[in-house]
C-alpha positions in Angstrom: 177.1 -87.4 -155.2 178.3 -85.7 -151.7 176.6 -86.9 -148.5 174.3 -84.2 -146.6 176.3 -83.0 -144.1 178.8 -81.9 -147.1 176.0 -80.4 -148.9 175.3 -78.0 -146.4 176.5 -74.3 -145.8 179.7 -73.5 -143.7 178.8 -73.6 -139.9 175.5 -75.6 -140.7 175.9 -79.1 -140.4 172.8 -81.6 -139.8 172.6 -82.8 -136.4 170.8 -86.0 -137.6 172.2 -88.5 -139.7 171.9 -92.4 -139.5 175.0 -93.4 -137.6 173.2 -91.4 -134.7 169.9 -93.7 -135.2 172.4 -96.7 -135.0 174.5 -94.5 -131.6 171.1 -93.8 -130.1 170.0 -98.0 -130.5 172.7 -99.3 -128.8 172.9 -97.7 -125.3 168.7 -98.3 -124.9 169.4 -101.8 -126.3 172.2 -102.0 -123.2 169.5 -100.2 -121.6 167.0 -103.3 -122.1 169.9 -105.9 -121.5 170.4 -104.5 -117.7 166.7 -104.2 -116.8 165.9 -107.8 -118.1 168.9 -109.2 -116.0 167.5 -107.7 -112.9 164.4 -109.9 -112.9 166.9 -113.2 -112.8 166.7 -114.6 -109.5 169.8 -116.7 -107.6 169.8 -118.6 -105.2 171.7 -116.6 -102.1 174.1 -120.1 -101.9 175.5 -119.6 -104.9 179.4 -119.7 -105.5 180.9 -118.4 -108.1 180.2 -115.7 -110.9 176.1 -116.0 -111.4 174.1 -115.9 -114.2 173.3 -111.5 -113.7 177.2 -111.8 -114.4 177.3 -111.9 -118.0 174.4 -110.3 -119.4 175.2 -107.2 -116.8 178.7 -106.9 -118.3 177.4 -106.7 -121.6 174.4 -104.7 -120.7 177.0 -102.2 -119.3 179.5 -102.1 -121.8 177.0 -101.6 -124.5 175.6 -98.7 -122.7 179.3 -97.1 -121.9 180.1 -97.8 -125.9 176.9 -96.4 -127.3 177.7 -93.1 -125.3 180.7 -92.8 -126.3 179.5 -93.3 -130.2 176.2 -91.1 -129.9 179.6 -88.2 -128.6 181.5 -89.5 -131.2 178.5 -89.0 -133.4 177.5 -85.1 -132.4 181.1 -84.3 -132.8 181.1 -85.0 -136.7 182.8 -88.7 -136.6 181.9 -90.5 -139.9 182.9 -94.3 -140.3 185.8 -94.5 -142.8 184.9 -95.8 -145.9 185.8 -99.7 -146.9 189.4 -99.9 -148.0 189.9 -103.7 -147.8 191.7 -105.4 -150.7 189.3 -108.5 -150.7 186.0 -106.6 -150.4 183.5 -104.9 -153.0 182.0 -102.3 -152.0 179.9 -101.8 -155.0 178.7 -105.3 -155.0 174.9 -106.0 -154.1 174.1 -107.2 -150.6 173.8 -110.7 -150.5 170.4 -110.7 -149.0 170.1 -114.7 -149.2 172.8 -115.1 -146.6 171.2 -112.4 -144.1 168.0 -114.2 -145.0 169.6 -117.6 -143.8 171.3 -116.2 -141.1 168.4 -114.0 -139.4 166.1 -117.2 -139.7 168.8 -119.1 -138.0 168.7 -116.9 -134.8 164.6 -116.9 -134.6 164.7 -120.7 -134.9 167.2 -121.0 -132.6 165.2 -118.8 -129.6 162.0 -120.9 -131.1 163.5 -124.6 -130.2 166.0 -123.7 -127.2 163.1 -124.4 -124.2 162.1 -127.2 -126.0 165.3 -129.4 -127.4 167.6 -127.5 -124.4 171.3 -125.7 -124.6 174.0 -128.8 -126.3 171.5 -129.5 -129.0 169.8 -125.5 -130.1 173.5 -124.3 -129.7 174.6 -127.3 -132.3 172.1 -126.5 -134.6 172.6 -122.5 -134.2 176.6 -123.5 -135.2 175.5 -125.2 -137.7 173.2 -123.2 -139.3 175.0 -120.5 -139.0 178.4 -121.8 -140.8 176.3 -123.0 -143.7 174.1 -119.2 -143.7 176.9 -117.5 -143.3 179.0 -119.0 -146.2 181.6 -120.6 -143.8 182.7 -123.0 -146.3 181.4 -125.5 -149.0 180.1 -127.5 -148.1 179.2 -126.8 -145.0 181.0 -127.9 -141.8 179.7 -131.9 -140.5 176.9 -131.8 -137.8 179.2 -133.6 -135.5 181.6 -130.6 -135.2 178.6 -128.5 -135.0 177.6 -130.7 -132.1 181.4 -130.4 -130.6 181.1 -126.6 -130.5 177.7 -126.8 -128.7 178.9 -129.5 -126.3 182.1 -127.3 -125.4 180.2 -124.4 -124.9 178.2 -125.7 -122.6 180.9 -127.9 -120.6 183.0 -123.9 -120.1 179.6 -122.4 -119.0 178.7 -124.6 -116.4 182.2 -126.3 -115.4 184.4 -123.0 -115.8 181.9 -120.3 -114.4 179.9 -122.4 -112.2 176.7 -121.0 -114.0 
């Protein structure tokens, strides 16, 4: 079966396909990323990078990427097709694992205000090593809780956050 655009006559190509749906998402999610970080308040003392710091860089880039895919896009790039060795592309999703892992990120925005940074972030590790298949059995909670620990001794020790 030939995809749409290759379907169509000489000189007529679609203009919409779903990698521009996907090109489109990411600059207004950038988009979203920059307005939220400009309701974060600082104190005027502070040294050192600032919490606007991060989420601005990322807002940024993903708005300077997205452009450059929704061009990329309009132009007639396609993604190339999988030509790994150690992946199947005619294998079904694994559904369970995106399952695991999606519930792993709500439940981790759910408990962060309440059980705070060292202890969300070591169950988010956690949860997602064993969602996303990262070994059986999955990796000790005390390693977990390393990762979350060191995480949050870079953020606030490193980048004076």
């Amino acid at each position: 079966m030939s995809a749409p655009d290759e379907a169509a006559p000489a000189g007529k190509r679609r203009w919409w396909r779903p990698e521009l749906g996907l090109a489109l998402v990411v600059p207004a999610l950038g988009v979203l990323v920059v307005l939220g970080t400009l309701d974060v308040t600082t104190a005027a003392s502070q040294l050192g990078l600032g919490p606007r710091f991060f989420p601005m860089l990322v807002g940024g880039s993903m708005i300077l990427v997205g452009l450059f895919y929704v061009a990329d896009v309009l132009r007639g790039g396609r993604g190339d097709p999988e030509e790994s060795e150690d992946v199947d592309v005619d294998a079904p999703s694994d559904w369970r694992s995106v399952g695991l892992v999606s519930g792993v990120f709500l439940a981790f925005v759910a408990v962060l205000d309440v059980l705070g940074w060292i202890i969300a972030a070591s169950l988010l590790f956690f949860g997602l090593a064993t969602g996303g298949g990262g070994g059986r059995p999955p990796p000790p909670p005390g390693r977990a809780g390393g990762g979350g620990g060191a995480d949050y001794k870079v953020m606030v020790n490193l980048f004076v956050i």
